[in-house]
N, C-alpha and C positions, 0 to 999 in steps of 0.2 A: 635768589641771587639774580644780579640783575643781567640781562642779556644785551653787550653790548655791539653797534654796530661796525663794522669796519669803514675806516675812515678814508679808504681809497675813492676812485670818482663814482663805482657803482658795481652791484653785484655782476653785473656782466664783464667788466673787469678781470674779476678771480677766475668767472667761467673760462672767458678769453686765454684766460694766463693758463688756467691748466689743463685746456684741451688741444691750443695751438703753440707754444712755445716749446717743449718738449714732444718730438715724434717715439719717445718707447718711453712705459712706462718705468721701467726697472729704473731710468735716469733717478726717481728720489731718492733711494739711497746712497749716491753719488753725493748729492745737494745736501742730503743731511750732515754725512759724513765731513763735506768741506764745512757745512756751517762750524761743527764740533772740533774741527781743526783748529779752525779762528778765533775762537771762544778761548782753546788752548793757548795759543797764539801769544794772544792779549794778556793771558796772567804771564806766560813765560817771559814775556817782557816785562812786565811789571816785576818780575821777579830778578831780575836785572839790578832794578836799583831800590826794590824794598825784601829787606830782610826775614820780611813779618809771612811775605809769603808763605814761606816753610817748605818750599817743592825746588828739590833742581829738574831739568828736563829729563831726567830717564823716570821720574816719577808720573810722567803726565801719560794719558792714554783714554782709546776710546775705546766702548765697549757696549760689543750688539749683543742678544740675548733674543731668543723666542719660545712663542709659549703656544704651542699648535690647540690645545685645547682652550685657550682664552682667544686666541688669535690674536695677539698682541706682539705688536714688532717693537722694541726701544732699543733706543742709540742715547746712548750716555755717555757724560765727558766729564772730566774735572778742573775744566777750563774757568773761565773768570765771571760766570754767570750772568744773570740782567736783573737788576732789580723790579720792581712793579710799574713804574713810571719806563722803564727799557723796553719791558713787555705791551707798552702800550704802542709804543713809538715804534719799536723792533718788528713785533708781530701783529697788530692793529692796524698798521696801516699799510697796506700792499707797495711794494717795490719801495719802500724805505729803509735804508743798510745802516747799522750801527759801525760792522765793518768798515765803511767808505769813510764816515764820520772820526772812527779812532785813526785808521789811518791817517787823516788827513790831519787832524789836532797833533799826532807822536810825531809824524814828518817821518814816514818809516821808511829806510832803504830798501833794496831789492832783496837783502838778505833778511829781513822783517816781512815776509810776502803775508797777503790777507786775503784770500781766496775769491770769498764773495764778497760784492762790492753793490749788488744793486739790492739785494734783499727779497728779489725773487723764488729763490730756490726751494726757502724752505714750503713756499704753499704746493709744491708738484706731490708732497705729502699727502694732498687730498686725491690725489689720481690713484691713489691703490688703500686710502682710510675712509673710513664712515667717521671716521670721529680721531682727532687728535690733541692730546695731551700734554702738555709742558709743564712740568715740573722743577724749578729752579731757584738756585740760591746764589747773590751774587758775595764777590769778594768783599769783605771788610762789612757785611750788611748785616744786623740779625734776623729780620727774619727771609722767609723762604713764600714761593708764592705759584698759585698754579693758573696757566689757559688752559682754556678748553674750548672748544670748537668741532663743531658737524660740519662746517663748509660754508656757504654764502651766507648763511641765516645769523653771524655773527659770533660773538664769542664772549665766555668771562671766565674774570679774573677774583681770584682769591688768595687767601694766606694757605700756607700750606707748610708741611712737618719736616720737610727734607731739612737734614742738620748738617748733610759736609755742604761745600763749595760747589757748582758745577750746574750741569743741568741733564733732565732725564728727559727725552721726546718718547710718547707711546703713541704708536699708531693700532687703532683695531681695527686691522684688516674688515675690505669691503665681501661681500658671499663671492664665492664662486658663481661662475655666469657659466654659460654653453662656450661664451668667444673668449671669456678670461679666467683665467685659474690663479687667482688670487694669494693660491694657499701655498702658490710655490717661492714666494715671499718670506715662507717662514722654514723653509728646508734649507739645512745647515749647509749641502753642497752645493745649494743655488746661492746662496748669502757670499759662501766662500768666493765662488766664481762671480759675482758683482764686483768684490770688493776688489778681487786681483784684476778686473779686465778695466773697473772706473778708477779707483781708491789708492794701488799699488804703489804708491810714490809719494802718499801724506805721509808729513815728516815723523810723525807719532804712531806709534803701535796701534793696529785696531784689533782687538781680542775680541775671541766669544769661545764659548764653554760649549767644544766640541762632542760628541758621542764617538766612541770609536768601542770594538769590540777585541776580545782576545780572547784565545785558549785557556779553559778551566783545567789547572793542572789534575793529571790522571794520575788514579792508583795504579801499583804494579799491574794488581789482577786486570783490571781496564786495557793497559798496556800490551798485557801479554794475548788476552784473548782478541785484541785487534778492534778495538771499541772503535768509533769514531769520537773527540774529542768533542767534549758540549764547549760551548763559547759564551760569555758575559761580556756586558756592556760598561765602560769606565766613560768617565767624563776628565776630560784634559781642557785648560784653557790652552787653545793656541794665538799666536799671532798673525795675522793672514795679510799682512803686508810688508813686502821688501823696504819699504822706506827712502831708501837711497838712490835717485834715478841713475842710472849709469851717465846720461848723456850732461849730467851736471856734477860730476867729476873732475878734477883735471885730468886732462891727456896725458901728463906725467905720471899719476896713478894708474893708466889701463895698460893692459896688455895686445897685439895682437888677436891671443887668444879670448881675449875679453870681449869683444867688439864682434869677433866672430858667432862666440858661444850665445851671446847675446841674440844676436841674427837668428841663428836655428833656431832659438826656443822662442823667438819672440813670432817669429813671419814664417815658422813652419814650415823650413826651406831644410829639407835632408843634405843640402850641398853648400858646402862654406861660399861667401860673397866673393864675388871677383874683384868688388873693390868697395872701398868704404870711407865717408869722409865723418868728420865730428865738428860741428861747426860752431862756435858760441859768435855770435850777433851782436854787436850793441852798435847805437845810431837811431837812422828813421825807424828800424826795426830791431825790438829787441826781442832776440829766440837764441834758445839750444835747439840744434837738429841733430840728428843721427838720419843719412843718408848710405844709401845700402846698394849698390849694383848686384843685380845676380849674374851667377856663374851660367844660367840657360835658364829658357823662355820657359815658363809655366804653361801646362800642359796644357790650360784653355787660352794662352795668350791672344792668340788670333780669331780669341769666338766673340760671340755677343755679351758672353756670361762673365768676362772677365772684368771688374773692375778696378780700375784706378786710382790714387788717389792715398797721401802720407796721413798716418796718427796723425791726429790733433789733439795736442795737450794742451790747458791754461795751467800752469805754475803744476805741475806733476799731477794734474786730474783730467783725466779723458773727457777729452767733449764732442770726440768725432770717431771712427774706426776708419772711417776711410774721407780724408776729404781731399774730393776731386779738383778742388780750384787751386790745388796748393802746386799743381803739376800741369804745364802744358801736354796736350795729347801725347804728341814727339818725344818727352822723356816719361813715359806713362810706365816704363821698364822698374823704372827708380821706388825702393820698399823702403821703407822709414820712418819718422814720424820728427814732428814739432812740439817745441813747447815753449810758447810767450807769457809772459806777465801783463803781455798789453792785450790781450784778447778776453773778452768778457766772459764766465763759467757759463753763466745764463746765456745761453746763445742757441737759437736752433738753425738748420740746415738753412733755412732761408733768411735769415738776418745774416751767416756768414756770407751769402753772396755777393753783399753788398759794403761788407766789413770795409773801409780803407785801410786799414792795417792789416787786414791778410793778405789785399793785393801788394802791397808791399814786400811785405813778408816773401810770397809767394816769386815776387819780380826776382827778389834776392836770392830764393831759392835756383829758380830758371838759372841765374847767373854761376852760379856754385856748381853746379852739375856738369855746363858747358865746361870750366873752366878745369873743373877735372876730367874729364873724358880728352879734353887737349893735353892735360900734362900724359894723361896715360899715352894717347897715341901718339908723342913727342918722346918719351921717356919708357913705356914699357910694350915697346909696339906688338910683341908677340902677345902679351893679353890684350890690347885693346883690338888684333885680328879675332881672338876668340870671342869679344863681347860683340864686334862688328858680325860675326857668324849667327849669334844669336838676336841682335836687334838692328842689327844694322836696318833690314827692310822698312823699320820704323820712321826711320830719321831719313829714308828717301819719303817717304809718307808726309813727313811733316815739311817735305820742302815744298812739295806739289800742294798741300792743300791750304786752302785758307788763299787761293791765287796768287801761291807762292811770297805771300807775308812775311816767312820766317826764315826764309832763303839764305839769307846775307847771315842770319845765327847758325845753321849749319851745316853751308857749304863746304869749308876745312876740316868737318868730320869727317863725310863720304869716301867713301871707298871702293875703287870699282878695277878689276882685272885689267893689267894691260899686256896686250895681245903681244906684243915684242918681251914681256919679261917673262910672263905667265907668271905673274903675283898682282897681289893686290898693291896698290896705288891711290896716293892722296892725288886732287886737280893738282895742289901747288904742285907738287914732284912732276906730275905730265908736266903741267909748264915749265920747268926746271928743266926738264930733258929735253924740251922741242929745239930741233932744231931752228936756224936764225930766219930761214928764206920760209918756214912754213904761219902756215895764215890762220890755220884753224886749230880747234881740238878735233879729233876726228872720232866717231863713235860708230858702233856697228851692233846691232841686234842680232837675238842668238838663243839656243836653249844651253849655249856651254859657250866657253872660250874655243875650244877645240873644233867646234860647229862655225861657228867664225870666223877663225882662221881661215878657212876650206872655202870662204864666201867667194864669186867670181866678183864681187863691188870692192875688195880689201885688197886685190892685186896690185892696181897700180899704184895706193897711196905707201903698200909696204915696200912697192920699188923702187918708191924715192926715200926711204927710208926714216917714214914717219911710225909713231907707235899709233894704235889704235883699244880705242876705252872699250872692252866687252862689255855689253847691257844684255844683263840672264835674267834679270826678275822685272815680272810686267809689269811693276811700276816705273823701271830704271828712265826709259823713252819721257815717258809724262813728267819725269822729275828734271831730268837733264832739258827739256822745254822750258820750264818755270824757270829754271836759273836761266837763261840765254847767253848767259857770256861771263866767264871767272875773270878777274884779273885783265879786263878788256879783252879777250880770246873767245870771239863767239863758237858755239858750238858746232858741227858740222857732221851729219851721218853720210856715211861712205854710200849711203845709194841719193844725195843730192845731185838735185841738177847742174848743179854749179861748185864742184868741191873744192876750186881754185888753183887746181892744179895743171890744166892745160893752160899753153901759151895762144896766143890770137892765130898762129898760122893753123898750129893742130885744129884751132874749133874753125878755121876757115876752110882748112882741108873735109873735115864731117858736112860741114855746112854744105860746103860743095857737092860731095857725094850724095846727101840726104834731096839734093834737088834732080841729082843724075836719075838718082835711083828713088826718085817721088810715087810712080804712079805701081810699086813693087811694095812698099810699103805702107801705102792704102789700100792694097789688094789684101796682104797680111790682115791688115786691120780688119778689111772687112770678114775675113774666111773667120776672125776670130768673134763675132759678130756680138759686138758691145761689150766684152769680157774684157777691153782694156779702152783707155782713152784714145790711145796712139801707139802705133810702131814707129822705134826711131834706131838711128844708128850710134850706139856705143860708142864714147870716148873713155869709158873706164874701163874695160875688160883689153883684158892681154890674151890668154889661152884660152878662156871657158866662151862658145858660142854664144851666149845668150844668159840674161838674166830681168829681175823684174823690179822695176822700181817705182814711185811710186809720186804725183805731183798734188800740192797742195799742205796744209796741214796735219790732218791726217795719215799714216805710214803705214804701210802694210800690216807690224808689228802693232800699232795701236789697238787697228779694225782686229786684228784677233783678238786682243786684249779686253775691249769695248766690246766685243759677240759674245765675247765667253760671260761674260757678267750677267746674272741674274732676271732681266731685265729685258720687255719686250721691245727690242729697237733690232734691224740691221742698220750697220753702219759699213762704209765702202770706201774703200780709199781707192781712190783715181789712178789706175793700175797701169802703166806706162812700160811694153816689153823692150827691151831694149838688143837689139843685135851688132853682134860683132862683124865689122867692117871685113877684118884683116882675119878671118878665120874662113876655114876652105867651105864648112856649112854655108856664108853667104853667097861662093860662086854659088854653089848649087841653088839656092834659091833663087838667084839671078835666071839661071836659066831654065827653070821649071815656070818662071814671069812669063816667060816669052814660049814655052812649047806646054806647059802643060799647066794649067790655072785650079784643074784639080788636087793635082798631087802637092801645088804649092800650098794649096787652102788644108791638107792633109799635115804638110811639115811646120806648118802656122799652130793647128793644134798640138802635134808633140812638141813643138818649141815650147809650148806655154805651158805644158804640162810637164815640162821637164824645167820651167824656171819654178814652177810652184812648188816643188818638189825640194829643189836647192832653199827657197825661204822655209822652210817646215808647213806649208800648207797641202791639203790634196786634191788632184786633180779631181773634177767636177763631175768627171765622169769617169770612174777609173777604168770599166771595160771598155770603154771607147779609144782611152788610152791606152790600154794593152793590146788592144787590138791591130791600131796603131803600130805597134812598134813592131810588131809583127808582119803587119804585111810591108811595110817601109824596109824591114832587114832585106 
């Protein structure tokens, strides 16, 4: 028999194809599976409008089978076959689709779907065969015809005995290796689990003649003397595919509870979703999604180990478990999955990168997501406070990074404690509330609202009766930066140098003082020797003597933030002590200037170690501090 060669550009071609296009092997029986789909496909159409067929659709099915001592894997179908001249054309020449070809001659709708389309899939057969087999018989043809094939060295063709319709694929598994165990290929509860995690959604039954065991009924005497029951093996065909995807349903058919149950058993979530959309697509992009919120963050949310990233289906067959592009970082919360027509089966991880139609896909996704997390926190604020407890951190994340790119998409989600309600708060709502004559948003750093509050920097703006945004998680400073201004309303933290709230006389009256009393607060400066940039005289503080603030970009609150990190840097923000004018601490300071320079340089340090204290930071030397305070009583 003659051995013929493959008509693609060259053996390295098929190498190519079946060592880089697919990243796991288990992928060919996925490929096989859809080929036998399509095969089916094509007669059920045809059965449509010829008689002669003889099959309605509950007739049609595919079916796996193995044979661990021959090491033979076959997927068979009774779909529409290929004649000898199909087998040339189909399987002779690499990335050539019969598929693409019927579909395109029938003009088939979306409800006509045909799987594979470039003719790729079935050679990833040789990534787990030493040898593979076709056996087939087309519709309306008499006879029957077989390939055969080892892999790049070619292949041939012959007449062959099969007498019904269909076609039979044998692959004989390749040996087990040290790195590959080949043999798990042919284990009925590995077959099972391929077919439910790639397969579960082709529209046709996939059977195979399962083993399962049972109790050999006992005699009395068995019974009474306490035997242990012997067990036998039966064989059952089952069906190992649901068939029907939920999320290509109508809406009208599902339930709540449908959508839910669906959730748990699919993403392995013991806690029902907090929210859920179902979205069918048609336009630039055509998909079904099922999009999932969870009720709380997953236990590695916040590690390195946690990935991201919705199912990717083409027409109900898996081609992805988790794919990352489909999901900007900032909604990386979101569990789910996809399914296009427009997306190729043959597709590996790096050819999706580049897909134009995933970024689409995926834009429209971005779009969907925002648009319900608005209606929720418009419409059902008490859950969208709980999804904000568990991701909110996120979406201050995704404002800050990327140099604040994604700002403007979701500024009207944020949520941030305000200090006059003590609740959480949308910006629009502060702007909604602010009064007419105020300039700013005002914002204050903090390990709680309650710690905040208590600020001696938040006195005077809550005595004009402004609210103020509590910032509790270390990103909130770095996030509120990147946006710089809601709704034209720049932002403003309550320890600025300029919070807009003195008139020209007030800062003429400091001004003045701060030249009286110049060479008292270089004295200050210096007893505190380089620990701050400058001592100056407070226009913010009402009661509390003294606080610390901070000049530059960088904010007190940042440098802790930026230290605590991983990472060999100090970083220092330009520490600026600020004293209170009109509190009885600066007579005394005043007159320690002028009689006693030591004990000023004494009260210079517990000042500054009693504003570090008020920020949450610790004094630099705490016995020097306590010591302090002690001998100063």
């Amino acid at each position: 028999m003659e051995t013929k060669q493959f008509k693609a550009e060259s053996k390295r071609l098929l190498e190519m194809m079946i060592h880089s296009i697919y990243t796991h092997k288990e992928i060919f029986l996925r490929e096989l599976i859809s080929n036998a789909s399509d095969a089916i496909d094509k007669l059920y159409f045809k059965s449509l409008t010829d008689d002669k067929v003889g099959l309605n659709k509950d007739d049609f099915a595919i079916r796996i089978s193995a044979d661990k001592d021959s090491r033979r894997l076959t997927i068979s179908d009774n779909g529409i076959g290929m004649t000898e001249e199909e087998l040339e054309n189909n399987l002779g020449t690499i990335a050539n689709s019969g598929s693409l070809k019927f579909k395109s001659e029938n003009k088939l709708d979306e409800d006509n779907q045909i799987i594979g389309q470039f003719g790729v899939g079935f050679y990833s057969a040789f990534m787990v065969a030493k040898k593979v087999t076709v056996i087939t018989k087309a519709y309306g043809s008499e006879k029957s015809f077989q390939w055969e094939s080892e892999g790049v060295d070619g292949y041939t063709v012959s007449e062959a005995d099969k007498t019904d319709v269909g076609t039979d694929i044998i692959l004989e598994l390749l040996d087990d290796t040290e790195d590959e165990n080949y043999s798990d290929f042919l284990d009925q509860y590995r077959l099972k689990n391929l077919v439910k995690k790639y397969s579960d959604y082709i529209r046709f039954p996939i059977k195979m003649e399962v083993t399962h065991s049972r109790p050999v009924e006992q005699s009395e005497e068995d019974k009474e003397a306490g035997k242990a029951p012997e067990y036998e093996d039966y064989n059952e065909v089952e069906t190992l595919n649901s068939m029907v995807p939920l999320w290509k349903k109508n809406k009208s058919e599902l339930t709540d509870e449908d959508y839910k149950h669906f959730y748990v058993e699919k993403f392995y979530d013991y806690s029902e979703p907090l929210k859920y959309s179902h979205v069918k697509n048609e336009g630039n992009a055509n998909y079904n999604a099922l999009l999932y919120i969870p009720s709380r963050a997953p236990f590695d949310y916040f590690s390195k180990e946690y990935e991201k990233g919705l199912q990717l289906y083409s027409n109900g067959v898996l081609i992805m478990e988790r794919c990352a592009d489909l999901l900007p970082d900032y909604f990386n919360f979101v569990k789910g999955l996809v399914d296009s027509e427009d997306l190729s089966l043959n597709i590996s991880r790096e050819m999706l990168q580049h897909d134009r139609q995933l970024k689409i896909i995926a834009k429209s996704i971005e779009k969907t997501i925002s648009n319900e997390l608005k209606k929720m926190l418009k419409n059902e604020r008490e859950k969208y406070e709980e999804f904000w407890k568990a991701f909110g951190l996120q979406l201050k994340y995704g404002v800050y990074s990327d140099y604040g790119m994604n700002k403007d998409k979701l500024q009207d989600l944020l949520l941030f404690t305000s200090a006059k309600e003590n609740r959480l708060i949308t910006l629009d709502e502060y702007i909604t509330g602010m009064r007419e004559d105020q300039k700013y948003i005002y914002y204050a750093t903090g390990e709680s609202a309650a710690r905040i509050n208590l600020l001696p920097q938040v006195e005077m703006i809550k005595d004009k009766g402004y609210d103020i945004l509590c910032l509790t998680d270390n990103i909130d400073e770095f996030a509120v930066k990147a946006l710089m201004k809601y709704k034209e309303k720049e932002f403003c933290s309550v320890s600025a140098d300029d919070t807009g709230l003195e008139d020209n006389a007030e800062k003429e009256e400091i001004k003045a003082k701060e030249e009286e009393n110049a060479q008292l607060l270089k004295d200050l400066a210096e007893a505190l020797d380089g620990k701050v940039e400058k001592v100056v005289l407070s226009r913010r503080l009402r009661s509390h003597p003294v606080c610390l603030t901070s000049e530059g970009e960088v904010s007190l609150e940042m440098e802790k933030v930026l230290n605590s990190m991983p990472m060999d840097q100090q970083i220092k923000a330009k520490r600026v002590l600020e004293i209170n004018p009109g509190h009885e601490i600066f007579e005394k300071l005043r007159s320690f200037g002028q009689t006693d320079k030591e004990k000023l340089g004494k009260y210079a340090k517990l000042l500054y170690g009693q504003a570090l204290l008020i920020e949450g930071l610790s004094p630099e030397d705490p016995v020097e501090f306590s010591n302090l305070i002690c001998e100063l009583m």
